[in-house]
C-alpha positions as CSV (number, residue, x, y, z in Angstrom):
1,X,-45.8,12.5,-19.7
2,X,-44.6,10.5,-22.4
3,X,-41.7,8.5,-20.8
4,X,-41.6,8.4,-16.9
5,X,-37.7,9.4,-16.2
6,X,-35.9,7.6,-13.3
7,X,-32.3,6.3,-12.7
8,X,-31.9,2.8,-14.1
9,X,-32.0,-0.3,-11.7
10,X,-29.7,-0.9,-9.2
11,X,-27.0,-3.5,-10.7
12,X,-28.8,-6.5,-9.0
13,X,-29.2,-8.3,-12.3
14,X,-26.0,-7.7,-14.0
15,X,-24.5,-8.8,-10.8
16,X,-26.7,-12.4,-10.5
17,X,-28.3,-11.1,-7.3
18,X,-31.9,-11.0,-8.5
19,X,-31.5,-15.0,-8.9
20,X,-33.6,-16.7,-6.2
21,X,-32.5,-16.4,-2.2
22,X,-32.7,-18.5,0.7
23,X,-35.4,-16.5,2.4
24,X,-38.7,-16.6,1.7
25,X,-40.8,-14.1,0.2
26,X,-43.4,-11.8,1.4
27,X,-46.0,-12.4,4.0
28,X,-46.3,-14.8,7.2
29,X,-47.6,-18.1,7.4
30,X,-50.0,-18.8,9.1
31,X,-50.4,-17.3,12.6
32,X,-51.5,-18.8,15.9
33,X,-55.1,-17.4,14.9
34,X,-54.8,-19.2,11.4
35,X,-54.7,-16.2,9.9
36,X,-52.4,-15.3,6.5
37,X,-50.5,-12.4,6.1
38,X,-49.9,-11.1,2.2
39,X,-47.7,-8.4,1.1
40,X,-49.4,-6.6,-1.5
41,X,-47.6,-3.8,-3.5
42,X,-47.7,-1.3,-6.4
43,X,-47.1,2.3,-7.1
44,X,-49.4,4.6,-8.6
45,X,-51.0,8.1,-7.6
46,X,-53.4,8.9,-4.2
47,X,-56.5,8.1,-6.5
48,X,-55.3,4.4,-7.2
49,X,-53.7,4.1,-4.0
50,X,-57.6,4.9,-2.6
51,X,-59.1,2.7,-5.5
52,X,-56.9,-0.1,-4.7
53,X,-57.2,0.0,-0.7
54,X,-60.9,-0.1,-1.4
55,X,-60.6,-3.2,-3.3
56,X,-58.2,-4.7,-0.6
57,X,-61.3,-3.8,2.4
58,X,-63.6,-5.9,0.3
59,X,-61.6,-8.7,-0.6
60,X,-60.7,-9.4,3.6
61,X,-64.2,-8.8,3.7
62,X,-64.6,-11.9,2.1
63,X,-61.4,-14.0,3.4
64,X,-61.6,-13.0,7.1
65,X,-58.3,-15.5,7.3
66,X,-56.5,-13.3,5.2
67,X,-55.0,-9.9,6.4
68,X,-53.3,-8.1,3.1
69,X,-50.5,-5.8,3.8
70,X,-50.4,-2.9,1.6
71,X,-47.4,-1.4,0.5
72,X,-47.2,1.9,-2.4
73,X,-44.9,3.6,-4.4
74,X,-44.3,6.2,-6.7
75,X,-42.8,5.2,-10.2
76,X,-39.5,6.8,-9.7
77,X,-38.6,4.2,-6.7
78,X,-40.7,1.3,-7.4
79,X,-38.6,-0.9,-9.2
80,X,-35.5,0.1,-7.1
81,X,-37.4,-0.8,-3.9
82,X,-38.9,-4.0,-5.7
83,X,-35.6,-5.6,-7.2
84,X,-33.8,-4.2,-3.6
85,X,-36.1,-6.8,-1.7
86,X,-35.8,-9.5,-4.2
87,X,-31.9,-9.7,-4.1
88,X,-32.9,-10.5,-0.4
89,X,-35.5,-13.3,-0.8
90,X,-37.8,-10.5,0.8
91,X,-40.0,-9.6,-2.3
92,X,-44.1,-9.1,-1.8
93,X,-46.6,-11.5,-2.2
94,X,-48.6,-9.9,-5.3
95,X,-47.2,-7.1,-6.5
96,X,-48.0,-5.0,-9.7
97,X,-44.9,-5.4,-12.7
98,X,-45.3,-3.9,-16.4
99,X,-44.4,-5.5,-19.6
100,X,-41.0,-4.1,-19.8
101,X,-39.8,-5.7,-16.8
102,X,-42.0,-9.1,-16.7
103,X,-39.7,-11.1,-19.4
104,X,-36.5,-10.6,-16.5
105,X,-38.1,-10.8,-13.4
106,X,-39.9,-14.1,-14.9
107,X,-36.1,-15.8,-16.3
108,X,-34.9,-14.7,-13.1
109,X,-36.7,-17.2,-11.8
110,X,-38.8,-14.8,-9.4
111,X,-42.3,-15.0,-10.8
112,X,-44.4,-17.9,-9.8
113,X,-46.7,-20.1,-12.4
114,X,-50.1,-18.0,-11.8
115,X,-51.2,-20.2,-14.6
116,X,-51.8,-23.2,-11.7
117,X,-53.0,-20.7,-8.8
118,X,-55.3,-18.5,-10.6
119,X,-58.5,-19.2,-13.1
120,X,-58.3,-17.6,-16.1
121,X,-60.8,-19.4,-18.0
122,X,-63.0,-15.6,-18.8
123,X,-60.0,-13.8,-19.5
124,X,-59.0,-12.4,-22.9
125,X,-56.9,-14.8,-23.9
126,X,-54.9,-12.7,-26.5
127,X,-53.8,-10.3,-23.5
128,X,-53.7,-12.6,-21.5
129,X,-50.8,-14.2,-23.4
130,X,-48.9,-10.9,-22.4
131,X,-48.1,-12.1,-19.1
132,X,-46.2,-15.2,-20.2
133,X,-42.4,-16.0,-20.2
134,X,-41.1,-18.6,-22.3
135,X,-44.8,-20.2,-22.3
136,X,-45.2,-20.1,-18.6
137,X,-47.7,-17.7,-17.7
138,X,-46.1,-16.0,-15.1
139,X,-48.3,-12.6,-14.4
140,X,-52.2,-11.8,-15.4
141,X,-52.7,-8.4,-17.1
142,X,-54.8,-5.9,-14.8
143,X,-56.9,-4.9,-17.5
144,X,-56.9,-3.8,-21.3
145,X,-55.1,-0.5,-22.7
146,X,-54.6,1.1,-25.8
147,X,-51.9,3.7,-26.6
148,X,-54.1,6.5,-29.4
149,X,-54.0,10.1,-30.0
150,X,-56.6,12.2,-28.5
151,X,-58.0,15.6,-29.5
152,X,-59.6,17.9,-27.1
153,X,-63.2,19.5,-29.9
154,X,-62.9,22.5,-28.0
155,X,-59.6,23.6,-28.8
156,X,-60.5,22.5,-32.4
157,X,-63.8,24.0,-32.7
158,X,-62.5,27.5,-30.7
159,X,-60.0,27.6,-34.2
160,X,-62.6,26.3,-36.7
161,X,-61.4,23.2,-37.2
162,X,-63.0,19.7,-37.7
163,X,-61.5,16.4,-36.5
164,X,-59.8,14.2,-38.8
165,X,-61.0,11.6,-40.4
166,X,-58.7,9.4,-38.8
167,X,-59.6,6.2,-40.9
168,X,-57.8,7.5,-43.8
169,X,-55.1,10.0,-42.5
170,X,-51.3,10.1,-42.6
171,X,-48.6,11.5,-40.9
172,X,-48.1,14.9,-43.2
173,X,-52.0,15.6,-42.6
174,X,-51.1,15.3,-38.9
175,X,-48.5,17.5,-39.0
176,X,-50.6,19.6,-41.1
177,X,-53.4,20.0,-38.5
178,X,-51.5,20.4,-35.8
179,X,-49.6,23.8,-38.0
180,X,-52.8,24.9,-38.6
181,X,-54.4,24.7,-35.0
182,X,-51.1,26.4,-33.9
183,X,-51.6,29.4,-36.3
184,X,-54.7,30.3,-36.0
185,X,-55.0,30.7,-32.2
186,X,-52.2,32.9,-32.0
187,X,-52.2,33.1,-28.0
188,X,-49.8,29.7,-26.7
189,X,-52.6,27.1,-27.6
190,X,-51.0,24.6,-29.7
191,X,-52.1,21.5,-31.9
192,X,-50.2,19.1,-29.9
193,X,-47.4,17.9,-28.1
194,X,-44.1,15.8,-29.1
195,X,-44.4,12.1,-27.6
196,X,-41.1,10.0,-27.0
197,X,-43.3,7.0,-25.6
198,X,-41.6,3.7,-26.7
199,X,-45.7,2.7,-27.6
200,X,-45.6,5.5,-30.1
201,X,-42.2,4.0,-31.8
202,X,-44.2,0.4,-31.7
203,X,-46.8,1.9,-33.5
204,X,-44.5,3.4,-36.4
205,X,-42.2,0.5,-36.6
206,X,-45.5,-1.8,-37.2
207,X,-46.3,0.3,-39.6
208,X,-42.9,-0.2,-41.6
209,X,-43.1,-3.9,-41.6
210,X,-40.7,-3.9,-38.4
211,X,-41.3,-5.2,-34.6
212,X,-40.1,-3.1,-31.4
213,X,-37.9,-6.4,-30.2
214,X,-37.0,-9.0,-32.4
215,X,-35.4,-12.5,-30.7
216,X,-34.3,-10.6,-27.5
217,X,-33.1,-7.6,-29.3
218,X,-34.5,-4.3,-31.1
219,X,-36.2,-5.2,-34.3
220,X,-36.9,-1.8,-35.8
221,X,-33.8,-0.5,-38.0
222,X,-32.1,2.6,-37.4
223,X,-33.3,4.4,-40.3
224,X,-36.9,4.1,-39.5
225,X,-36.2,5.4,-35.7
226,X,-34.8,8.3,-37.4
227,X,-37.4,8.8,-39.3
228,X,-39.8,8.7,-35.9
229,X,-37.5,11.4,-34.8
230,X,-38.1,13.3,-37.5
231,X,-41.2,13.5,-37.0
232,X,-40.8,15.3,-33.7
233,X,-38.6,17.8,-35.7
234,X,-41.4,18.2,-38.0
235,X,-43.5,19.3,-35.1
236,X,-41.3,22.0,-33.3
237,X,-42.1,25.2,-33.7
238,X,-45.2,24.7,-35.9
239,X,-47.7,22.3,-34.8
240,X,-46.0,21.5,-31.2
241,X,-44.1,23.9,-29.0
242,X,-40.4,24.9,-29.1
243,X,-37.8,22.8,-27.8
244,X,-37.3,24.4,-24.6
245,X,-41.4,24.3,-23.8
246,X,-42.2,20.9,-25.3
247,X,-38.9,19.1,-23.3
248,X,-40.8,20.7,-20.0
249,X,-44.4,19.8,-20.7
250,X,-42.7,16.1,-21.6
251,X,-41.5,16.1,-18.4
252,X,-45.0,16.2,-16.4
253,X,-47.8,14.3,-16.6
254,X,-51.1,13.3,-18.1
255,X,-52.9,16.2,-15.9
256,X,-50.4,18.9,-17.3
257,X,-50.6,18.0,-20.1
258,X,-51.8,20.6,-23.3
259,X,-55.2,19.0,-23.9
260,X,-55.9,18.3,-20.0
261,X,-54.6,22.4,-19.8
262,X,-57.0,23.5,-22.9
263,X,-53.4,24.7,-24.4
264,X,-53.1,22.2,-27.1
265,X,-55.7,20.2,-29.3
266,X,-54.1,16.7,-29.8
267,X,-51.9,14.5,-28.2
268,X,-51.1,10.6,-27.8
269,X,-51.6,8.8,-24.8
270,X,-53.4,5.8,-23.2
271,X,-56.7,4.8,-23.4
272,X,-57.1,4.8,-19.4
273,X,-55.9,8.6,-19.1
274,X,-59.3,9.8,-21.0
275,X,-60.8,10.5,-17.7
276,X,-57.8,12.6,-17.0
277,X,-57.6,14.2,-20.0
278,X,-61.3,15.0,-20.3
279,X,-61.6,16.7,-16.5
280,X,-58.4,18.4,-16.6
281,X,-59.7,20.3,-19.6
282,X,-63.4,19.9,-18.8
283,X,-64.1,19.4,-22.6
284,X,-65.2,16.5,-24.6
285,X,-61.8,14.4,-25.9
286,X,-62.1,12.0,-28.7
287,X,-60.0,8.9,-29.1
288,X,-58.8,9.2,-32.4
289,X,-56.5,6.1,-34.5
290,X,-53.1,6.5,-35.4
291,X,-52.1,8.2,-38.8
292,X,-50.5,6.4,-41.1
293,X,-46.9,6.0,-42.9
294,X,-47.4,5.8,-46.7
295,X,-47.9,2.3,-48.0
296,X,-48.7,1.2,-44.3
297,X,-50.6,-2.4,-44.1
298,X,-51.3,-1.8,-40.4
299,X,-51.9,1.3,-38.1
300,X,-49.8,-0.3,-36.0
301,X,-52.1,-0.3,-32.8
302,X,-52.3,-2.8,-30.2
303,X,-53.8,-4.2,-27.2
304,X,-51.5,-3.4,-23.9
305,X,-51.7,-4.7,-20.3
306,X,-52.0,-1.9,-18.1
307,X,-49.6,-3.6,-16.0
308,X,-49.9,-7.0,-14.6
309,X,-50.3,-9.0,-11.0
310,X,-47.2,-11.5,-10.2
311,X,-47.1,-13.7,-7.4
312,X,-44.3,-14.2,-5.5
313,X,-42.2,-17.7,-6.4
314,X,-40.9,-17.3,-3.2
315,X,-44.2,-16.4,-1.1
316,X,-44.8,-18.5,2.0
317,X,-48.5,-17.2,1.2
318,X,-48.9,-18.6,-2.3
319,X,-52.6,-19.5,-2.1
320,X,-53.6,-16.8,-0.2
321,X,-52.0,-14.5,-2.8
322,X,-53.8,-16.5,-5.3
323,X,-56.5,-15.8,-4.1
324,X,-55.8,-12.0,-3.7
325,X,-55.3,-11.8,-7.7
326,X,-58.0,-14.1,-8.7
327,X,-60.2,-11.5,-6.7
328,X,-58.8,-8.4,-8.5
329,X,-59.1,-9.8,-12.0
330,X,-62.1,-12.1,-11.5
331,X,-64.9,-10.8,-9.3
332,X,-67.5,-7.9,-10.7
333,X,-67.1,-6.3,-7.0
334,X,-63.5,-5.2,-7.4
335,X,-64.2,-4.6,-11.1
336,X,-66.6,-1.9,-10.1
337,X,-63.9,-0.4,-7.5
338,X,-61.5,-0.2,-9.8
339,X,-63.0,1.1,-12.9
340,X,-60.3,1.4,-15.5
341,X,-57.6,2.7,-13.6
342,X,-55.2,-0.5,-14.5
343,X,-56.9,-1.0,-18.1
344,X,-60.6,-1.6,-18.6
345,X,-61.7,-5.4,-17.1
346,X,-60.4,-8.0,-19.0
347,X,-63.1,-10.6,-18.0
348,X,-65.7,-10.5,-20.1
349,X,-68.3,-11.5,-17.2
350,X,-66.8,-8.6,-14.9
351,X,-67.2,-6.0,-17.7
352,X,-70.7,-7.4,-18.9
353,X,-71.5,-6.8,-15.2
354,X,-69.7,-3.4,-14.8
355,X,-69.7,-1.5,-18.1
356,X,-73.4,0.0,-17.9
357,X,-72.3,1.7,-14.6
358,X,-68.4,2.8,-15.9
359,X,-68.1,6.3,-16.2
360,X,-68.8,7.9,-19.4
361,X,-65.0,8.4,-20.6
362,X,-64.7,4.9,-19.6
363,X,-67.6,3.8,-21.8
364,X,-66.0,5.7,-24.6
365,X,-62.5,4.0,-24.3
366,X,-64.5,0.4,-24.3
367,X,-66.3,1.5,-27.5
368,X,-63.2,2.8,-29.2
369,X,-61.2,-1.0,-28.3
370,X,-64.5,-3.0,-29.2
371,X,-64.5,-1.4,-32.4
372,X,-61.1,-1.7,-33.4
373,X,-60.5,-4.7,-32.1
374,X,-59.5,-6.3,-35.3
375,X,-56.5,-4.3,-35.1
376,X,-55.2,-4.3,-32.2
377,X,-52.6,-7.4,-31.3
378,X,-51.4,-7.6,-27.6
379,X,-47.6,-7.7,-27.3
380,X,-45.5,-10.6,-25.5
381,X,-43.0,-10.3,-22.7
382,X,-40.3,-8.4,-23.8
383,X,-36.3,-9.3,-23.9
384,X,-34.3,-8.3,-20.6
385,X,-33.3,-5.0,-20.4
386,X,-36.2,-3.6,-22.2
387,X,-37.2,-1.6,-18.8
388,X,-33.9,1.1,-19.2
389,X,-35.3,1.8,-23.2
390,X,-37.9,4.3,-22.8
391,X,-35.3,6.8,-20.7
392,X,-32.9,6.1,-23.7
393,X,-35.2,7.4,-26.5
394,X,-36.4,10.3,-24.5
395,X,-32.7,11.0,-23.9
396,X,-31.7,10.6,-27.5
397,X,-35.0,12.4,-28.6
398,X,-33.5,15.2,-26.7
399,X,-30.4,15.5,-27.9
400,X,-32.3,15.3,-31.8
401,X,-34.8,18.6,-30.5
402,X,-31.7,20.9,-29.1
403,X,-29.8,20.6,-32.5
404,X,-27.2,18.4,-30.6
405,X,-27.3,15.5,-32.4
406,X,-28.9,14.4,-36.2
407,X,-32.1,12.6,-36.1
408,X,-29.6,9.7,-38.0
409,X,-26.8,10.0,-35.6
410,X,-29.3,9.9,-32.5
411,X,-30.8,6.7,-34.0
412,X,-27.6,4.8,-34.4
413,X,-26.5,5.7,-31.0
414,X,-29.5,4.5,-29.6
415,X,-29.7,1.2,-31.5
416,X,-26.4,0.7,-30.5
417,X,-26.8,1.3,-26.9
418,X,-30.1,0.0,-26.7
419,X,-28.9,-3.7,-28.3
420,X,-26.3,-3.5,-25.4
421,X,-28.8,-3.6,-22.9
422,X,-31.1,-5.9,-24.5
423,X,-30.2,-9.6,-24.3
């Protein structure tokens, strides 16, 4: 799934009410026993809900003081639930926040300065910049991401088809491949799938000299995110499926996908769903790098926290919380529990410790960062509001693949709306 669709937040920030309470946040103090209590939430599916559990067993296995409260969600009602107990001076000790909403839950003044609580002295320090607000780090990234297209050899080989070179090719050989792929099976196997990701339109705008957000608003022009949907339009009915089929397959997620499915050859996603994508179809998938825009200086890849751990400025548990993330990120037991399911381990003893026992699409997603590392930036904190833009473009991207609206007329309307959210 390209863009996960929900209802935007509830109107806690427009209002003020996310601005700090009375009550404190999260856990207990200390208890008669001397024991802590920390609220510890995320969302996620059952396998990271396991994964993470796992991870929580052996870190009170280690802190017999501290008793961590778990507490998961799906996507669609995470942030409601999250901002819900905030306006209340009720929000969890550690909790799991992505880039799109750190930058406003960190000027809200609800993220506490993880900088003093937690050592990050073996982190990646260009990711690790991703988790700061206005120079304050105020979240540490789970672990490292990056947002490629993939390409299931089967599907390509079945059609007699070789991969790409991918060091040299563009967008119109792209397109290209995926028309052939789709015309030479014949039976609903496609050569990939329309993406409305907000990652993907980072890529293209890097690749036309422009930024995603630009001093708290978009910085990528109207013209050019016409042009990204027209690339979409490029696709329909040739190298991607109609309208109607590729709006549905949109809609679902990495394990329906057309590569996880064996119906399609190529597709973008993250670096952490090659496991996914590789079982669903039980083929071999190849991370492939980005085509490029003609005259492009850059691919326009980068480096992306899976998501990131905050702590609570409000916890009446702040140490113990601490302690709870410094754990996560930190120590080459929960490395090994956790795999890559938030990112491959950003501490560089962790994964020197972990990586000859990560499973073999794992291996292959380390191999294709390390190698392109060069390349591949990590974003900062993004402006308020940034959260509601993904449902915008997949809403606008919509409108452009039903004939409703011009690529050019969906582009201004979404610059427009999108600068009005953004501040």
């Amino acid at each position: 799934m390209s863009v996960h669709r929900r209802k935007l937040w509830p109107a806690l920030i427009v209002t003020g009410a996310l601005t700090l309470g009375t009550a404190c946040a999260g856990g207990d103090s200390a208890a008669d026993d001397g024991s802590v209590t920390v609220e510890f939430r995320w969302w996620g599916s059952d396998e990271r809900h396991q994964l993470t559990q796992k991870a929580v067993d052996a870190f009170e296995a280690k802190h017999e003081n501290i008793k961590v409260k778990v507490q998961t969600f799906d996507w669609n009602s995470y942030y409601d639930q999250l901002t819900t107990t905030m306006a209340a001076g009720d929000a969890p000790d550690v909790f799991a926040v992505e880039i799109r909403r750190l930058g406003e839950l960190g000027r809200a003044g609800q993220l506490a300065d993880v900088g003093k609580l937690v050592d990050t002295s073996d982190l990646n320090a260009e990711l690790l910049r991703s988790g700061e607000v206005d120079g304050v780090l105020r979240a540490v990234p789970t672990g490292a991401n990056t947002f490629s297209l993939m390409a299931n050899t089967k599907v390509l080989d079945d059609v007699g088809v070789e991969l790409p070179d991918d060091s040299t090719w563009s967008w119109d050989d792209y397109h290209a491949l995926a028309a052939e792929v789709s015309g030479k099976t014949g039976r609903g196997v496609y050569g990939t799938q329309i993406n409305f990701n907000d990652a993907f339109l980072q890529v293209f705008a890097a690749q036309h000299g422009q930024s995603l957000y630009e001093g708290g608003k978009l910085g990528v022009t109207a013209d050019t995110v016409a042009d990204w949907y027209g690339t979409h339009m490029d696709l329909l009915g040739k190298g991607a499926p109609p309208a109607d089929l590729s709006s549905e397959i949109d809609a679902t997620g990495v394990e329906q996908s057309l590569i996880a499915t064996g119906k399609g050859a190529m597709g973008m996603w993250w670096s952490n769903q090659l496991g996914a994508l590789t079982s669903g179809s039980g083929a071999n998938v190849e991370m492939l790098r980005m085509p490029r825009s003609a005259g492009a200086r850059t691919n326009g890849m980068f480096l992306q926290p899976t998501m990131h751990w905050a702590v609570a400025e409000r916890s009446d548990a702040k140490e113990a919380a601490a302690k709870l993330v410094d754990f996560l990120v930190n120590d080459p037991e929960a490395g090994a529990i956790l795999g890559s399911d938030r990112g491959l381990p950003m501490n560089s003893k962790v994964l020197a410790d972990v990586r000859d026992g990560l499973p073999e699409t794992d291996q292959k997603s380390l191999a294709f960062i390390e190698a392109n590392s060069k390349d591949l930036t990590a974003p900062r904190a993004y402006p308020d509001g940034a959260g509601e833009i993904p449902a915008m473009l997949q809403r606008y991207g919509e409108e452009v693949i039903f004939g409703r609206l011009t690529a050019q007329k969906a582009a201004e309307a979404f610059v427009k709306e999108a600068n009005g959210a953004l501040h």
